[in-house]
ROTORNU-567719 format. One line per 8 residues: their letters; for each residue x, z, y of N, C-alpha, C, O, CB. Coordinates in steps of 0.02 Angstrom, whole numbers, plus 50000, padded with zeros to 5 digits. Each point is the difference from the previous one (the first is absolute). Glycine has a CB too. Example, Ala and Ser with C-alpha at 12.3 -4.5 7.8 and 13.67 -1.06 7.14 Angstrom:
BEGIN
as) 50660/50390/49716/49955/50000/50059/50045/50000/50060/50052/50033/49999/49853/50029/49942 | 50077/49902/50112/50042/50003/50059/49961/50037/50055/50025/50008/50055/50034/49884/49913
This chain:
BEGIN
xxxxxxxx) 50041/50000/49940/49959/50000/50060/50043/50000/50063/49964/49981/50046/49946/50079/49891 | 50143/49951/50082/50048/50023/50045/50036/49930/50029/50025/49972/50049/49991/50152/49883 | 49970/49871/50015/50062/49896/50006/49913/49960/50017/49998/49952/50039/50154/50031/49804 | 49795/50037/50131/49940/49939/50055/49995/50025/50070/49997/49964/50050/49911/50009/49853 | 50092/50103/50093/49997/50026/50094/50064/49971/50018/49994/49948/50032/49943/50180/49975 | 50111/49887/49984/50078/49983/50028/50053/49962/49956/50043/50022/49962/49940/50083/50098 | 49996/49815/49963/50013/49959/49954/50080/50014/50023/50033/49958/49972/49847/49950/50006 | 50153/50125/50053/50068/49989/50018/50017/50079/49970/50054/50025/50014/49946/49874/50108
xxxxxxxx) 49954/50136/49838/50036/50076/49962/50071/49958/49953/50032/49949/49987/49820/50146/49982 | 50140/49960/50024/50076/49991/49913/49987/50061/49967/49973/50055/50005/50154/49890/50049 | 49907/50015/49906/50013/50068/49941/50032/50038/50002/50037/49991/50048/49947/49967/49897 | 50032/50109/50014/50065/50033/49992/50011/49987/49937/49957/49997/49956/50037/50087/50122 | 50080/49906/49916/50015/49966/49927/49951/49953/49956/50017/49996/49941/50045/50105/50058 | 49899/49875/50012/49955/49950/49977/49926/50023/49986/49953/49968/49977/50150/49983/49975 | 49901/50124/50074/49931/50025/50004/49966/50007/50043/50024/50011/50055/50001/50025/49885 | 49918/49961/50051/49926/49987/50075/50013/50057/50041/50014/50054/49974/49868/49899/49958
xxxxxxxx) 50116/50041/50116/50016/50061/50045/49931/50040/49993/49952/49963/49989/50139/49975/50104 | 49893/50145/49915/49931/50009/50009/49966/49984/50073/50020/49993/50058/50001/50092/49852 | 49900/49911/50043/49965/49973/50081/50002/50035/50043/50011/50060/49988/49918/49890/49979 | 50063/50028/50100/49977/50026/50061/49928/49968/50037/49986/49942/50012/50145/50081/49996 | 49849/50011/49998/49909/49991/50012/49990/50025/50053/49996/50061/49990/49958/49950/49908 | 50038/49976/50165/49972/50024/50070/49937/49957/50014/49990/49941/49989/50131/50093/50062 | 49837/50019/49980/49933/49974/50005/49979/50029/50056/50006/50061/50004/49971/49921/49884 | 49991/49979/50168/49959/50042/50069/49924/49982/49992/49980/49946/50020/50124/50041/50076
xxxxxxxx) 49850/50064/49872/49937/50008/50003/49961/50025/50072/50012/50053/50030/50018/49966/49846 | 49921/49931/50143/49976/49992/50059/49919/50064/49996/49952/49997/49962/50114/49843/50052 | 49944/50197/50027/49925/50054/50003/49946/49942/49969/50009/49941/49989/50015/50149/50145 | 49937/49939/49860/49923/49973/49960/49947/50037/50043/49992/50057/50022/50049/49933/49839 | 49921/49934/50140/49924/50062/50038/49946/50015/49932/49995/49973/49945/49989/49955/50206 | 49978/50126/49882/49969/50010/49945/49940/49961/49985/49972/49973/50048/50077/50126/49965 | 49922/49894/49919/49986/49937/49974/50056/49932/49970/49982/49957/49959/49926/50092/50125 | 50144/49954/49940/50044/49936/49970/49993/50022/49919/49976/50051/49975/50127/49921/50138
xxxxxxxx) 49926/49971/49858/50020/49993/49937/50075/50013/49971/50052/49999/50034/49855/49929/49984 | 50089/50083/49919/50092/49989/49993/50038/50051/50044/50050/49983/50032/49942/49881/49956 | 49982/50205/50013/50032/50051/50025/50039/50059/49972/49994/50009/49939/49929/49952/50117 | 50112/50075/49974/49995/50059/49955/50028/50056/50063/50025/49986/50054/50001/49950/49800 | 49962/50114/50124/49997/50074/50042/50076/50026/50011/50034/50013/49951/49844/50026/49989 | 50140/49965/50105/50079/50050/50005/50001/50054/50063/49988/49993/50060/50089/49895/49895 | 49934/50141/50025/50024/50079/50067/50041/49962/50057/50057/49993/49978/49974/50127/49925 | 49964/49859/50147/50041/49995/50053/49951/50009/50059/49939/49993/50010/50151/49933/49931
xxxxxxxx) 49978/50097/50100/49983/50023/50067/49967/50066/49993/49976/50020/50053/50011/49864/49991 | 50009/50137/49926/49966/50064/49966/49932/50016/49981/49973/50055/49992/50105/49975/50061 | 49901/49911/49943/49953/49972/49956/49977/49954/49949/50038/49952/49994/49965/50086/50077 | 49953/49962/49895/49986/49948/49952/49984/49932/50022/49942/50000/50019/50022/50087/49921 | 50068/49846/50066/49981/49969/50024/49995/49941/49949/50027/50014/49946/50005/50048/50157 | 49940/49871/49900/50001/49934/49958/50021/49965/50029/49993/49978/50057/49937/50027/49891 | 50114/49984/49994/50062/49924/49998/49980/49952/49968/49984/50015/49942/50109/50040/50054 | 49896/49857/50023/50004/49957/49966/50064/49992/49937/50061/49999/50003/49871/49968/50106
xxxxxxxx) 50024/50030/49840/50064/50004/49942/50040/49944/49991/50046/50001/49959/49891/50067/49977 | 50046/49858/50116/50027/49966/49981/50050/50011/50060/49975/50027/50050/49943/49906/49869 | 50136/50052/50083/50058/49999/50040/50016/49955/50067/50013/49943/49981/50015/50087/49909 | 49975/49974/50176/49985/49974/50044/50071/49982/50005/49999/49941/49982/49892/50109/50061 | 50161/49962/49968/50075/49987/49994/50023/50036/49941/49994/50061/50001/50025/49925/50121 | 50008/49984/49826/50052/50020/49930/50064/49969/50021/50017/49979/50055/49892/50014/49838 | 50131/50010/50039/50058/50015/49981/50047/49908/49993/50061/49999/50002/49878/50146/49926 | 50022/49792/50067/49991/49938/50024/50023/49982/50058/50049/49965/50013/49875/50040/49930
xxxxxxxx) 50026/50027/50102/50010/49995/50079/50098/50036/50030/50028/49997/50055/49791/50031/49954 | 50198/49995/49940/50042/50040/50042/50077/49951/49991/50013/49971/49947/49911/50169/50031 | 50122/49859/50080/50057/49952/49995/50083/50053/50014/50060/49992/49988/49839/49884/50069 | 50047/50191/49982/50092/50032/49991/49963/50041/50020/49940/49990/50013/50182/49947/50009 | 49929/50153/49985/49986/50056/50022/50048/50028/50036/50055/49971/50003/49878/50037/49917 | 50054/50060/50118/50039/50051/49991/49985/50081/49990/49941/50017/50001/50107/49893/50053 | 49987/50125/49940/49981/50051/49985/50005/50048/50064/49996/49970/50054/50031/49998/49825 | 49984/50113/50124/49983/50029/50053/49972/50077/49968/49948/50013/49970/50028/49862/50103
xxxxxxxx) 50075/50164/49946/50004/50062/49990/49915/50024/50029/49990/49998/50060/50167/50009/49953 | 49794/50012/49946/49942/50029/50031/50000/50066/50054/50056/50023/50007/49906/49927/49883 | 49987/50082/50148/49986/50049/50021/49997/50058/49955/50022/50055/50016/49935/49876/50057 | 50013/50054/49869/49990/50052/49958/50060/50040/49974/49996/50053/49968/49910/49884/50008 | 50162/50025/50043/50062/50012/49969/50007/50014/49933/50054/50024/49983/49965/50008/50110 | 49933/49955/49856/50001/49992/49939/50008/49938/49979/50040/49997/49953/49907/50089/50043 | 50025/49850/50025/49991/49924/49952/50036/49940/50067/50042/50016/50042/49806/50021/49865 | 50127/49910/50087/50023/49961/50050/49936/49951/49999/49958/49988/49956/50183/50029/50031
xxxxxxxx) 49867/49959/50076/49935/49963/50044/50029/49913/49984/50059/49989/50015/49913/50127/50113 | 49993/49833/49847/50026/49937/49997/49966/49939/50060/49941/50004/50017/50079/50038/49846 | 50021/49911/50160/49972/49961/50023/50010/49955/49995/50057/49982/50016/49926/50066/50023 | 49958/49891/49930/50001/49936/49959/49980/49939/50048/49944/49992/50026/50023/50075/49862 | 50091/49889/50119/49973/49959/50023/49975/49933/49960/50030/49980/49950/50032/50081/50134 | 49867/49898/49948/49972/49975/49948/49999/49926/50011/49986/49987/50059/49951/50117/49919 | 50074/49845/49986/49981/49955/49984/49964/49942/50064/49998/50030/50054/50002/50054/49833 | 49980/49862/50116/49965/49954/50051/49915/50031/49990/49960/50019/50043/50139/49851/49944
xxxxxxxx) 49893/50126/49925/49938/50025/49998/49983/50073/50002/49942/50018/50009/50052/49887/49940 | 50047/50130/50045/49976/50093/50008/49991/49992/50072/49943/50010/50021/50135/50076/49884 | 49960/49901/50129/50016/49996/50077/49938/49984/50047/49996/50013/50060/50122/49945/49906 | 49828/50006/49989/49977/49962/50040/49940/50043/49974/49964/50022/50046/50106/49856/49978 | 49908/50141/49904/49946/50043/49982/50012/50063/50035/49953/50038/50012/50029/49909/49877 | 50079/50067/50128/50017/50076/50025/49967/49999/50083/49967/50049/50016/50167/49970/49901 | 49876/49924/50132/49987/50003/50043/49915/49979/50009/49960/50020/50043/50174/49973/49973 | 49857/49968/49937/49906/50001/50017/49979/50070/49968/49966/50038/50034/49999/49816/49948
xxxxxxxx) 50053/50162/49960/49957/50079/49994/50013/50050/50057/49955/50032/50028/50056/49963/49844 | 50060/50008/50142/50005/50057/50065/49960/49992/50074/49989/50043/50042/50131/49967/49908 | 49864/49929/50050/49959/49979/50033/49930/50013/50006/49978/50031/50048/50100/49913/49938 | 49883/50032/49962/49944/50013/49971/49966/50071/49997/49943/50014/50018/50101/49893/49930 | 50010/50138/50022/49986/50066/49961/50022/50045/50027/50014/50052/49970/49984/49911/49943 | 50011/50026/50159/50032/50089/50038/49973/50038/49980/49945/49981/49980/50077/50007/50115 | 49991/50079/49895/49974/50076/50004/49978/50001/49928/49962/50044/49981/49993/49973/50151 | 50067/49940/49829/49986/50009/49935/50065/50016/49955/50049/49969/50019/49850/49955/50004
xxxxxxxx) 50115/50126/49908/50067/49997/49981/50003/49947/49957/49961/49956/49984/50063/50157/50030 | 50040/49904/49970/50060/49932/49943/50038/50061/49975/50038/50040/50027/49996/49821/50051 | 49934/50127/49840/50047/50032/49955/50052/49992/49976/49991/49947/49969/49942/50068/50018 | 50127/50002/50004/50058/49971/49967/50002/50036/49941/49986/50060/49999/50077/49907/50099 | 49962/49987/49824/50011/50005/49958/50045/49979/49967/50003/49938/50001/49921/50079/50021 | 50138/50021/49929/50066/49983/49991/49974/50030/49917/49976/50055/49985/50121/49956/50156 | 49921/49923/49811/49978/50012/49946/49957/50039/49977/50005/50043/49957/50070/49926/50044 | 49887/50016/50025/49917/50041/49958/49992/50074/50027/49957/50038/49978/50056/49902/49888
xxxxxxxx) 50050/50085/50200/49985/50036/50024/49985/50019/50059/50053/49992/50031/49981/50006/49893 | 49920/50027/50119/49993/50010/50059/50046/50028/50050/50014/50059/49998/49898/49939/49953 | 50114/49958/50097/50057/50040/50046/49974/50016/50067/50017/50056/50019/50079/49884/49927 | 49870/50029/50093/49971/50012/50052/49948/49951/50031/49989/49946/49973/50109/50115/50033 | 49870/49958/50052/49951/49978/50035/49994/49998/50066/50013/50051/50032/49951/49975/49886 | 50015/49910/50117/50025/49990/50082/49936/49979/50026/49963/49961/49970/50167/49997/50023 | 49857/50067/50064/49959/49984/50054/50008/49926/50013/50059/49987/50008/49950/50129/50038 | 49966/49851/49956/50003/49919/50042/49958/50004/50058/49940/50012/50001/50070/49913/49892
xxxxxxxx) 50046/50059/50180/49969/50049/50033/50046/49952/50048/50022/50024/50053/49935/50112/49883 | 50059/49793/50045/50006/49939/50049/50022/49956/49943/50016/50015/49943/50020/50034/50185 | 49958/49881/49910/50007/49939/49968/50096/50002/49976/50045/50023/50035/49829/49905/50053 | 50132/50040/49843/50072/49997/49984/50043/49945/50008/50002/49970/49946/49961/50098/49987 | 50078/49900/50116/50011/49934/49991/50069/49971/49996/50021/49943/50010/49879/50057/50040 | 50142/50080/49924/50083/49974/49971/49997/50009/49929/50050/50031/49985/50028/50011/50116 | 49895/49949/49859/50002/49989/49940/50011/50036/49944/49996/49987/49940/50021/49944/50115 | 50002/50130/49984/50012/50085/49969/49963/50045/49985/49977/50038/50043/50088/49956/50005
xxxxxxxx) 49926/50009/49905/49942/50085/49966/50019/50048/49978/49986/50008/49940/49949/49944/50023 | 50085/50075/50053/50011/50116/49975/49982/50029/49966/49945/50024/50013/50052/50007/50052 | 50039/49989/49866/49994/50089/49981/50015/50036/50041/50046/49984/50036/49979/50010/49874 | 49959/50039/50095/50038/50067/50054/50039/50048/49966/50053/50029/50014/49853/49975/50060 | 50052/49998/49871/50037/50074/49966/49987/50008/49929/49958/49961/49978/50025/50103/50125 | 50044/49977/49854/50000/49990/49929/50002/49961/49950/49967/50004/49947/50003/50049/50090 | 50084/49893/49984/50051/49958/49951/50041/50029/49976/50034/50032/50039/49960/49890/50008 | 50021/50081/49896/50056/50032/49971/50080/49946/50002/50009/49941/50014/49883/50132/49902
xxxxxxxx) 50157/49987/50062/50072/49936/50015/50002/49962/49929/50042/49956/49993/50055/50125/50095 | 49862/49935/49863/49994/49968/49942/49969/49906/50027/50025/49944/50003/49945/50206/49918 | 49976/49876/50091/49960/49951/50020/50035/49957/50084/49993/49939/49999/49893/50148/49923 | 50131/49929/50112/50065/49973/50062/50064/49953/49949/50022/49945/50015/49966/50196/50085 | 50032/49902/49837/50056/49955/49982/49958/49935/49958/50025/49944/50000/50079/50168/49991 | 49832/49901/49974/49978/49969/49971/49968/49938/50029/50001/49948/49967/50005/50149/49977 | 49966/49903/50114/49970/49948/50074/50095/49967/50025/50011/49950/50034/49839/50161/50040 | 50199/49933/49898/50069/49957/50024/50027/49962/49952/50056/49977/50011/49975/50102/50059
xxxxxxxx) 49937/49907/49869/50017/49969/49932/49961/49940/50011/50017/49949/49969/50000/50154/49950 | 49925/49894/50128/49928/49955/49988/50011/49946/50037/49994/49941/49984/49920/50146/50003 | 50113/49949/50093/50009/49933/50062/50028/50051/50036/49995/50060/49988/49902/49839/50020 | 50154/50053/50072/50054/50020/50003/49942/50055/50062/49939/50003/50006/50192/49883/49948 | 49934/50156/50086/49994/50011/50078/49993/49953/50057/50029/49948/50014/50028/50129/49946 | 49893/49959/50069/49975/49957/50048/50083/49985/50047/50050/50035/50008/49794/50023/49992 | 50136/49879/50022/50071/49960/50011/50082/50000/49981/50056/49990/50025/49867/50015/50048 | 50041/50015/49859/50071/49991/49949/49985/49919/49962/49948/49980/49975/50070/50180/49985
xxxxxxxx) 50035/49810/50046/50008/49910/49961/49988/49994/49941/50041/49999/49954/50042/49969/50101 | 49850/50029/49943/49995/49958/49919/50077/50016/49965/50025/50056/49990/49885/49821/50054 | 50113/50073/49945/50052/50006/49971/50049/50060/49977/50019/50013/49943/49954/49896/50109 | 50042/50123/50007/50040/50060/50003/49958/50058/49974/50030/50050/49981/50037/49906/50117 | 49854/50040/49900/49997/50052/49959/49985/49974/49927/49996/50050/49964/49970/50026/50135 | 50022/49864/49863/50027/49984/49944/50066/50037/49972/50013/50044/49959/49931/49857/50078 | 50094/50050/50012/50063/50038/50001/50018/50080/49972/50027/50013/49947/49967/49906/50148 | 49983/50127/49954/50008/50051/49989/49939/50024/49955/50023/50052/49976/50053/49953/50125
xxx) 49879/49991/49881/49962/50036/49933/50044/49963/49915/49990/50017/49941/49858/49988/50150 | 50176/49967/49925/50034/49972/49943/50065/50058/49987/50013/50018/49942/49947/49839/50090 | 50074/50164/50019/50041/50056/49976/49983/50051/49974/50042/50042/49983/50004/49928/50080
């Protein structure tokens, strides 16, 4: 699955690297379909289960020591097409949240609370450095060369 999201992954020693799965679930009003319930903001709120920006959309990152001083905060920059879904939903959907999800687990939740139109979307907080080295195996740093980070995940 890792080599169809990121046709430019590799292997280690000839084995599949494990996946990485990021997903931003868009608030739900009530009545939609295809939902499901999660605690944020300190409440129960509904998320469309299908994924408004995933793990596809994404072309490089970086990482970023969180507030919480426990995990680290990531920021992904995305694709022609995330870029462009990112800026009509932020548009569309102020004052509504966006869930983030890092392998099947919930990391945080953001206010949309203006239109997005550099191509960048946020964890803030509770990435682990497991999961930071694992997003550095997948695709490079944001304005690191193709190449050079080939390069260097190969060492």
């Amino acid at each position: 699955m890792a080599a169809a999201l990121f046709p430019n992954a590799l292997t280690a020693a000839g084995k599949k690297l494990p996946d990485l799965r990021v997903s931003f679930h868009l608030q739900a009003d009530p009545g939609d379909r295809q939902v499901f319930k999660q605690l944020a903001a300190g409440r129960e709120v509904l998320f469309h289960k299908s994924a408004a920006i995933s793990t596809k959309n994404i072309v490089a990152f970086r990482s970023f020591p969180s507030d919480d001083g426990n995990s680290y905060g990531v920021v992904f920059q995305l694709n022609k097409t995330g870029s462009s879904r990112l800026r009509t939903m932020s548009t569309a959907h102020q004052d509504k949240l966006l869930l983030a999800v890092v392998n099947g687990q919930v990391r945080d939740a953001v206010l949309i609370d203006r239109p997005i139109n550099d191509g960048l979307i946020v964890i803030w907080k509770r990435v682990s450095l497991a999961e930071v080295k694992l997003a550095d195996q997948h695709v490079p740093r944001i304005g690191e060369d193709p190449k050079a980070w080939k390069k260097r995940i190969k060492k």
